[in-house]
N, C-alpha and C positions, 0 to 999 in steps of 0.2 A: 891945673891947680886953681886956677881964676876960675875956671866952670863952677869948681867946686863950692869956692866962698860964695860964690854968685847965690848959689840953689842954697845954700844953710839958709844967708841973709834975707832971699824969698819967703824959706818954710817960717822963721820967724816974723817976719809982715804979715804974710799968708796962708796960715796952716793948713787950714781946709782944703783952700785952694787946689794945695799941694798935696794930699792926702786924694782928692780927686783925679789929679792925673795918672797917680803911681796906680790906683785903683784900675783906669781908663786903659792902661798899659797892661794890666796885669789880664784887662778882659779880650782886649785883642790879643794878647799874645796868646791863651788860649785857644781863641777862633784861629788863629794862622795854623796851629798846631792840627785842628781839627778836620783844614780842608788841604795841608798842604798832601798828605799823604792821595788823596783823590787828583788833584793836579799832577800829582808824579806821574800816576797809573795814564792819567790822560795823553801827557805829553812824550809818553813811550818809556819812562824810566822802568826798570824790573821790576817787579811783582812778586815777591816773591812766595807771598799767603797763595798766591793764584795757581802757583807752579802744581801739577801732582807729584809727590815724591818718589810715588812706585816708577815712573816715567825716566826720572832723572836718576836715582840711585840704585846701583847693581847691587843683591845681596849676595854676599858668597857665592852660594847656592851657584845664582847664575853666573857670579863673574867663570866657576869652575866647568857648569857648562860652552861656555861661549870661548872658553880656554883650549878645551877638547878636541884635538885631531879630525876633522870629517871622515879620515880613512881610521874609524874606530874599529877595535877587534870583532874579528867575525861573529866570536862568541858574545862578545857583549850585543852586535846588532840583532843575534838568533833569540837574545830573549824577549820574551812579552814581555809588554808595559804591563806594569801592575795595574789591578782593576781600581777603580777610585774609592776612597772610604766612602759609607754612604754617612750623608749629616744625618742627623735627626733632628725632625721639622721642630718647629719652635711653638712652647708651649702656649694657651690661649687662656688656660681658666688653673687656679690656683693647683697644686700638685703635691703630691707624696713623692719624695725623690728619696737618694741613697743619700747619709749623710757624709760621704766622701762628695759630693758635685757642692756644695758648700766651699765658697772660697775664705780663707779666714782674712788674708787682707782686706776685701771688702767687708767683712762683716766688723771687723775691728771700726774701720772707719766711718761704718754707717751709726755703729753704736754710740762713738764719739758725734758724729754731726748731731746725730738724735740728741743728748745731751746739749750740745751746746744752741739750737732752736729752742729746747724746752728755755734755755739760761736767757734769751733774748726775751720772751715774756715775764719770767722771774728768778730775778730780779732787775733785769733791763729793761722793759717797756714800764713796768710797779715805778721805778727811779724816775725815768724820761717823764712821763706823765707829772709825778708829783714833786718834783722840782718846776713845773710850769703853772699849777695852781696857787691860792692863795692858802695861806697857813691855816685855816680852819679847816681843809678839806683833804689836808696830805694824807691822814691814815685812810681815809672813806676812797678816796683815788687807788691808792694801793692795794685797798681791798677788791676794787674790781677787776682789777689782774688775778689775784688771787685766787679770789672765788672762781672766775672762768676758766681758771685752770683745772679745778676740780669740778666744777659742772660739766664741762665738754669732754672728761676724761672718763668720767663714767659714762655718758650720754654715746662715746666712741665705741668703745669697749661692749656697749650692750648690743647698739644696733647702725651709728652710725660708720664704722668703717666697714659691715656689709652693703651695706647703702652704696656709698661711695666707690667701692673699690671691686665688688663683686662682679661679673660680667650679667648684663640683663637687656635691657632695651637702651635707646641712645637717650632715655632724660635719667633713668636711676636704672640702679643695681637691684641685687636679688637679698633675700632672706638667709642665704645658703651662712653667710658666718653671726647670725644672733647667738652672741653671748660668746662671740669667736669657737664656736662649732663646726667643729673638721680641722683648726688649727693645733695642728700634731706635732710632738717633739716623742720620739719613741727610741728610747737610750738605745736599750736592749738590742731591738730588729734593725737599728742603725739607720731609720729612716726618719726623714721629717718634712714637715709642705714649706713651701717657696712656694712667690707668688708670682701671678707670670710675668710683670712688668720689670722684678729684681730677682732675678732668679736662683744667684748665686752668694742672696743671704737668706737665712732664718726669716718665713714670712713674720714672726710675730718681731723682728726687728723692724721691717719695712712699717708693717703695722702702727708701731710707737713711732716710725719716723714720722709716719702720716698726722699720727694722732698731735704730734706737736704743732703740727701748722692750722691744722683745727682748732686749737687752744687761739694760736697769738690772732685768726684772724676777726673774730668779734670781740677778742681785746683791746685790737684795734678801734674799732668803732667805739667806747666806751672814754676815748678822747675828743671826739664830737659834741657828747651829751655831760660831760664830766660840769660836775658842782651843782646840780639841781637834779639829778635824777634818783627819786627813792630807789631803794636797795634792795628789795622784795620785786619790785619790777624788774628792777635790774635783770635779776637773776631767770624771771620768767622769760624775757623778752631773749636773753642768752642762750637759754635751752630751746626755743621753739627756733629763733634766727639758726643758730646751727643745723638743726634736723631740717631746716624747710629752703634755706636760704644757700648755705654751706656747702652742705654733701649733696646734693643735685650738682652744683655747679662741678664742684670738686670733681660729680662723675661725668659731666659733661665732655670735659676738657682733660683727665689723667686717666679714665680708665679709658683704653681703647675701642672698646666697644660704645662709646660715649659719640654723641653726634656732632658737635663742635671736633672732637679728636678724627675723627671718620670725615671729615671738612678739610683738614691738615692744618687747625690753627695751631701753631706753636708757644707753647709757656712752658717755658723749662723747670720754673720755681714758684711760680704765684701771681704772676702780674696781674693775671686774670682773677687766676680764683680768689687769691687773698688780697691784692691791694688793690684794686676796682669795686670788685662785689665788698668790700672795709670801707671802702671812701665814699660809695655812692650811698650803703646803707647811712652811713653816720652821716651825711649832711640829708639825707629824709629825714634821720631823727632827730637834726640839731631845727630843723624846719618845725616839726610836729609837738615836741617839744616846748619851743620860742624860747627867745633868749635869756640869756639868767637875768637876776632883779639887777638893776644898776648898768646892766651893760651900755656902754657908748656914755655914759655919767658919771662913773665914776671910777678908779684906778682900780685893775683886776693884773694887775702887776705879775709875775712870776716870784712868789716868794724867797727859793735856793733853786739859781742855776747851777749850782754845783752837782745835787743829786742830777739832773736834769745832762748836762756835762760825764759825768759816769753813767749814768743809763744810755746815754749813745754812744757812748765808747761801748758797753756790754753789746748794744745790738749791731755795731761793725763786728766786732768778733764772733757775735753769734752767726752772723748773716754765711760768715764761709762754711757753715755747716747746712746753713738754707739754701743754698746758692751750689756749689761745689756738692753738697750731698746730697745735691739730687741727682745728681747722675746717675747715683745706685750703686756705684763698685769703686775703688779709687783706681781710678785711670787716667791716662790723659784727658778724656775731656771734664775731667772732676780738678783738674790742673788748669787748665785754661778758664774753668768756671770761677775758680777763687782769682785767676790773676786780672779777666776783664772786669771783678767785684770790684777789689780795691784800687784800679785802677778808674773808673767811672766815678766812686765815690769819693775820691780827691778829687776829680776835676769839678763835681758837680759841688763841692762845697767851695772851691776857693771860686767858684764862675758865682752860687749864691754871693759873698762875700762879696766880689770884685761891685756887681749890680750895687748891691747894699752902702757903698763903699762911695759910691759916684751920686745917689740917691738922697745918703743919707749924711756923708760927711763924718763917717764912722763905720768900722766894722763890726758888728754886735759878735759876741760870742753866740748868742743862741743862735744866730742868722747861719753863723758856721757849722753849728752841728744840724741846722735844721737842713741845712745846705748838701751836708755828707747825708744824712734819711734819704733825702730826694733823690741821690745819687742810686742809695741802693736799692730802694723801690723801686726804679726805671730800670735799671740792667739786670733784676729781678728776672723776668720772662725770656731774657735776651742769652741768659750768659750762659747756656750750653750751646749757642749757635754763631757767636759774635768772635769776630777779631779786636784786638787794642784799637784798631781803628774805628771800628762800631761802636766798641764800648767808648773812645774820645765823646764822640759825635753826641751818644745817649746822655752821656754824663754833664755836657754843656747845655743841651736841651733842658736834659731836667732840673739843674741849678738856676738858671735865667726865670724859664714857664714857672716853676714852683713858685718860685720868690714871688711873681707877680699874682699866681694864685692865691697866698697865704696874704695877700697883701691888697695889690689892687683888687682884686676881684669879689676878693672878700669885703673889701668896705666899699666897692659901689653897690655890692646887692644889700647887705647890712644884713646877714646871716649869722650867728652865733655859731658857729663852728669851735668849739674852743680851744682846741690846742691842733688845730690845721689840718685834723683827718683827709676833709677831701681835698684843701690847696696840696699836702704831700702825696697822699697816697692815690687818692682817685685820679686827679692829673701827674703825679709821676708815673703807675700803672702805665694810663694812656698812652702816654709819649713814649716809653718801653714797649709795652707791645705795639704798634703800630711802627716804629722802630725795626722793631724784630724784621717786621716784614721785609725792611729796605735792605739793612746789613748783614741777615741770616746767612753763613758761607758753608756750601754744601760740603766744605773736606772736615768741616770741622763737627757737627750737627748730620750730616748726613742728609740733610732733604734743603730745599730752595725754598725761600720766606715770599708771599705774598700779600700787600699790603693793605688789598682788598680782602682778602679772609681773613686776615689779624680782624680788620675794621668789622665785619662777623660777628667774632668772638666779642670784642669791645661793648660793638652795640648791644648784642643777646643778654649780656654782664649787666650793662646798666639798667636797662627794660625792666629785666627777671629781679633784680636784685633792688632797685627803688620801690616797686608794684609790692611785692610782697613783703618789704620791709615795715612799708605805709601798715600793710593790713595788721602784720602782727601787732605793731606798736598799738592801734586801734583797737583791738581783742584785747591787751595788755588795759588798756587803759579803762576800758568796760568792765575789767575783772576786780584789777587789784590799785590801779589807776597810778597813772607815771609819773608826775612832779611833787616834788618834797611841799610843804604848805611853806606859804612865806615866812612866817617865826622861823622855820626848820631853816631854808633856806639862809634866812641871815643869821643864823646863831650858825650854822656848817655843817658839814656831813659828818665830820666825827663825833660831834657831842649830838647831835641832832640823833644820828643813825646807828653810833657805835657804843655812844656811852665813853668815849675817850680824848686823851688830847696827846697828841705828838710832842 
């Protein structure tokens, strides 16, 4: 009871103070949590992810053979073993199947994840972004989610998910689906194509799933450049980054015929393709660009963290549909995908937080949700491969590193990055996939993580994706020319570009 008075009459002398410790407390006690589970395995405690189940647990089947008499009937020993079913080899390029090999549980839940990745760019990335700008540019912010939704939707549909997803050489795919040509639903004869990677849904489901992560990935970058970039650029610079930038990588690393894929890097959901090749584009363009008018002089504040507050709430819930649905089918490992999600993205915002907390004598709300982004960006590539242990480890990684990305790193180089593209996404990415490599667990995933080929994929991401973003932005700028004129600029992007005001 004395303790107690003790610590009130402290907090009231020294609030901060005090605020800093519980902070201090709250970041080790996560770090304990992170390594004790590896100390256990060390010091001989059971294992029990490690165990294989087939090894340990009898099914029926066999407990009824191992039951069985040695001196079985004559007749039952006179018979032959039955001959083995034979499988059938497993498909390699898109296919015309019976519409009986269609499972409809997976397809139900693919439809749903598809839905809910589209719900993470709109209306969840449209909110997050413009609750982080200033009030003159809320509707012009929101419109570039918008528009890239329908820019990259048609751009997919016409030629970019042949591109991407067609089998051809290991940098790009083939011609074979322009205009989704050969993508068959045939009532009558009861047949329809799957595609080889998700076989047992409707390829034109796989298709739209794809097509949503094409949308949110150069909506991403469009938080880099956000409050000074004209609108007409916008739009160009979105349509060629896609086709040039996007779908190569995309085929790089998802179709298997891809030469990163053919290497064995591992990305279950995007680290690579979308949150790397996002983050490193957007800070070349927040580079090429230069900073908005007034930056470092004058308050560029966050108008409504609230919208900003519900747009990250929308992109957690969106994420177990980007995350878990990519597995392809609902299965166990679309079950483990969603539980190492939210489990990473709680540690990694309350580990932001805890940092924030000890730093700053305060815990910011936006520090927190920017803290749960960083979470789900990093366990991003990881989570069809990882255990709760993995995902601890990723998730405190990328709360601590982000925080100092979006923060130190950012103001010693003095980079306009505007709403932390690359401090979240390019260095969450990274630490996730290279991650992957260390905690990858063969029972769950099926193959073994190497941290050297991750670093591969990482590297080729950045190269391919900085290089060619430079050039487009430069063709962009030669054409139709990329920064708003200063009037435009200080008057805002909505009345400037839209004719409107929020």
């Amino acid at each position: 009871m004395h303790s107690i008075v003790r610590c009130a009459n402290n907090y009231k002398e020294n609030p901060v103070r005090t605020q800093q410790i519980v902070a201090r407390f709250l970041l080790v006690s996560v770090f304990l949590g992170a390594i004790g589970p590896v100390c256990a395995q060390e010091s001989g405690a059971p294992a029990t992810a490690a165990v294989d189940s087939s090894a340990t647990v009898a099914t029926p089947a066999k407990q009824d053979s191992a039951a069985a008499s040695p001196q079985a009937s004559p007749a039952a020993a006179a018979t032959p073993a039955a001959s083995p079913v034979p499988v059938a080899a497993p498909i390699t390029t898109p296919t015309l199947v019976d519409a009986s090999k269609i499972n409809a549980g997976d397809t139900a839940w693919m439809l749903s994840a598809t839905a809910l990745v589209l719900l993470m760019t709109i209306p969840g990335l449209a909110l997050f972004y413009a609750g982080m700008v200033r009030k003159k540019n809320v509707l012009g912010t929101m419109a570039h989610s918008f528009a890239t939704t329908c820019v990259v939707t048609i751009l997919w549909v016409v030629v970019g998910y042949s591109l991407a997803f067609m089998p051809g050489s290991g940098f790009l795919g083939s011609l074979e689906r322009v205009m989704l040509h050969g993508m068959e639903f045939l009532k009558d004869a009861g047949k329809i194509s799957v595609h080889h990677v998700a076989p047992t849904i409707p390829e034109s489901v796989f298709m739209m799933f794809q097509m949503t992560f094409a949308i949110i990935t150069p909506a991403l970058i469009t938080g880099a450049i956000a409050e000074r970039m004209k609108f007409s650029a916008l739009l160009c610079f979105i349509a060629l980054w896609s086709l040039l930038v996007y779908v190569p990588v995309a085929h790089w690393v998802w179709e298997p015929t891809g030469w990163l894929a053919a290497k064995g890097v591992l990305d279950f959901a995007g680290g690579t393709v979308v949150h790397i090749n996002a983050g490193i584009s957007g800070l070349v363009a927040a580079l090429i660009l230069r900073p908005r008018a007034g930056f470092g002089k004058e308050s560029m504040a966050p108008h409504n963290l609230v919208l900003t507050v519900i747009g990250a709430s929308l992109l957690w819930v969106g994420w177990f549909g980007f995350n878990a649905g990519s597995a392809g089918a609902a299965d166990g490992r679309a079950g483990m995908a969603m539980l190492v999600t939210q489990f990473a993205t709680a540690v990694a915002a309350l580990a932001w937080m805890a940092v924030e907390w000890i730093r700053r004598g305060k815990p910011s709300v936006l520090g927190l949700v920017s803290g749960a982004v960083s979470g789900l960006v990093a366990i991003t590539p990881a989570s069809g491969f990882v255990d709760v242990t993995g995902a601890l480890v990723i998730g405190l990684a990328a709360g601590v590193i982000c925080y100092w990305g979006a923060t130190s790193l950012k103001s010693k180089f003095g980079y306009d990055d505007s709403l932390d593209v690359f401090g979240v996404h390019a260095i969450g990415g990274i630490i996730g996939a290279l991650l992957t490599g260390v905690f990858a667990v063969k029972a769950i995933g099926g193959v073994d993580g190497s941290i050297l080929t991750q670093a591969i994929g990482v590297g080729s991401t950045i190269v391919y994706a900085g290089v060619m973003t430079a050039i487009i932005l430069v063709v962009v700028e030669l054409t139709v020319g990329l920064r708003l004129k200063p009037e435009d600029e200080r008057e805002g992007l909505d009345l400037a570009q839209h004719g409107e005001q929020a």
